[in-house]
N, C-alpha and C positions, 0 to 999 in steps of 0.2 A: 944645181938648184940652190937660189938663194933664201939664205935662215933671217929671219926676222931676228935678231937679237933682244929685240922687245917684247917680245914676246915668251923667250924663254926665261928669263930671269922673273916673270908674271904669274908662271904656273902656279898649282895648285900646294903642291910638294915643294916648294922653295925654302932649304934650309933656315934663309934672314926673317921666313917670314913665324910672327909671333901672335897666333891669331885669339891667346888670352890674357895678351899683357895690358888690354883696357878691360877688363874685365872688375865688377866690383861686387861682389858676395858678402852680404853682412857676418858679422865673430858676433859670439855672446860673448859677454863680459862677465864677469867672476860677481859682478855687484848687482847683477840682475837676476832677481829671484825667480822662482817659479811660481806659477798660481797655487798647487800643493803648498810647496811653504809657506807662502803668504795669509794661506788659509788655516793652514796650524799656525803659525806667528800670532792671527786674529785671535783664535781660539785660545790660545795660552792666555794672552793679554786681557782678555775680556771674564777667565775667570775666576770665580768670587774669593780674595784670601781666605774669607771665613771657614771656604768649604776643603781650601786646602789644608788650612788649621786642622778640621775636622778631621779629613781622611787620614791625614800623617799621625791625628791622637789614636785612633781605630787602628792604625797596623803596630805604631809603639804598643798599643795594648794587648793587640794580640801575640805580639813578639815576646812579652813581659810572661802573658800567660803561658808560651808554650816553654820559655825559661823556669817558669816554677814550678811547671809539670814536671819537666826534667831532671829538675834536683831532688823532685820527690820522687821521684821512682830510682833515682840513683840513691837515696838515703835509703826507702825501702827494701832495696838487694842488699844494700850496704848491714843494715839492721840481720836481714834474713841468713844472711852469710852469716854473722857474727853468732846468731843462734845455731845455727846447723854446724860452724864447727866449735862450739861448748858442747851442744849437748853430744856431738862425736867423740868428743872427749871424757863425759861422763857418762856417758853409756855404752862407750863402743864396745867394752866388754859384757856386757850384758848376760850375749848369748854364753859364751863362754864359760863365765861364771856361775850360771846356773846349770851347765854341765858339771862342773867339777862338785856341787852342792851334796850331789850322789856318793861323789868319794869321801865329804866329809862325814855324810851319814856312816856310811861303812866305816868310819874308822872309830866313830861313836859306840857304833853298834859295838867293835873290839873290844872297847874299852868298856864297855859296861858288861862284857860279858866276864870281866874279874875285878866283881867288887875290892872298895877298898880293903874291906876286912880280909878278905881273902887273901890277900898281896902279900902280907907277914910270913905265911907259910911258903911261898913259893924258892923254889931253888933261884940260886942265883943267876943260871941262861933264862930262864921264865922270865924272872925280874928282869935281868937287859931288856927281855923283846918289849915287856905291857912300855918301860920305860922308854924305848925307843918309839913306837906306836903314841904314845903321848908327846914327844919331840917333835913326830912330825905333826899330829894335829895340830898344835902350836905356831908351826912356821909357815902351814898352811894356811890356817885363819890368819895370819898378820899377813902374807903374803894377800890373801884375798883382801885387806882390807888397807892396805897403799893402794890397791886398785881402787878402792870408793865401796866395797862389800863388805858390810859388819852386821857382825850375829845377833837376833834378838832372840833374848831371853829372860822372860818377864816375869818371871817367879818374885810373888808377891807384890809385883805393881797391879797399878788399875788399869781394868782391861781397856784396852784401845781397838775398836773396829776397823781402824785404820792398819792396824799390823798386826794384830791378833785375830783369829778364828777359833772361836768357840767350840767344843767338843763335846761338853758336859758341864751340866752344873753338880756340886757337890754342895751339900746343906755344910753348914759351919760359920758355927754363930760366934766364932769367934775372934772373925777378921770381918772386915768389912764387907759388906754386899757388893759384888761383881771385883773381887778379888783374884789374880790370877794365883790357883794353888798348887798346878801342876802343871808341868811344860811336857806335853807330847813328844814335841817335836820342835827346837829352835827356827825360828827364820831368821831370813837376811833382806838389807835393804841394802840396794845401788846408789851412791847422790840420795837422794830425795825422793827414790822412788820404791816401791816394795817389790825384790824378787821373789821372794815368798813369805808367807805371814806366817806365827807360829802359830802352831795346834797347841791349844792349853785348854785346862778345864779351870773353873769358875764358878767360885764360892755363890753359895743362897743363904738366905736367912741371917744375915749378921745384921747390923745398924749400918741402916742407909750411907750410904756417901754421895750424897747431891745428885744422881745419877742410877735410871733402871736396871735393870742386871741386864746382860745382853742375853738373849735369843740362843738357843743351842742350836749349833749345825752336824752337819754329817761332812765324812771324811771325802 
């Protein structure tokens, strides 16, 4: 049977054939915008410098604000810090100190229970101890008082309601009105501040000193 040769080399499937080399499909190009940007491009262009002046003063200002906020609250910790470790350091002993307050009473109390006059007669182990009992009071009060603790003892100054406590008034006309004439009991002040006030009693009746008598209290 004879092959048309024309027909084979026509098919559909022919290697030679190239059935999209006439083919023409438009490219976008790089220079052709889009309607979106076009429409922002508009938009930017069209608006007012004024308002962009305006808007970029409004965020500078708020920017400015929240910078000053921040240095103020960094000074204020800064400030607070610096108070909380002074006063740590002038009061950290505090507590402390007015525990041992008790031992210096007690060693008060030692000691005044052999008067001076007394002393002359004592044998000479007696005399070491009142004399050793006095040594330490001594290094105790200095020792309390490199801490920032020192003793008030107001015997014949004018009384202060600030570090004195009233006890009694005694008539005595012949110191001045609200004169401290006897010390109960010393206090001590921390720094600046009173850890105990003394117990004194407090003259009446003498010529005024610019100043009421104070008020008697109870213990």
């Amino acid at each position: 049977m004879a092959v048309n040769s024309f027909s084979l080399f026509n098919q559909p499937g022919d290697m030679n054939q190239k059935p999209n080399e006439d083919r023409d499909d438009p490219v976008a190009t790089p220079d052709q915008a889009t309607p979106a940007s076009q429409e922002t491009g508009a938009a930017g262009a069209q608006r007012d410098p004024g308002e962009v002046i305006a808007a970029l003063a409004a965020e500078n200002a708020e920017l400015k604000d929240r910078s000053l906020r921040a240095l103020a609250d960094v000074e204020n910790m800064r400030r607070r810090t610096q108070k909380e470790v002074a006063d740590a350091r002038a009061y950290g002993a505090t507590n402390f100190a007015r525990d041992m307050l008790t031992v210096v009473d007690n060693i008060s109390r030692a000691l005044e229970a052999v008067p001076e006059a007394d002393r002359a007669g004592l044998d000479e182990r007696t005399r070491g101890l009142v004399e050793g009992i006095e040594l330490t009071q001594r290094d105790m009060l200095k020792t309390l008082e490199r801490h920032g603790v020192k003793m008030i003892s107001p015997l014949g100054e004018r009384f202060d309601p600030n570090l004195h406590q009233a006890m009694f008034e005694a008539p005595d006309a012949s110191v001045p009105n609200g004169t401290v004439v006897q010390v109960l009991q010393v206090g001590f002040t921390i720094a600046d501040r009173v850890l105990r006030p003394a117990l004194v009693g407090v003259s009446r009746g003498g010529p005024k000193a610019g100043a009421e008598a104070p008020q008697t209290g109870n213990a």
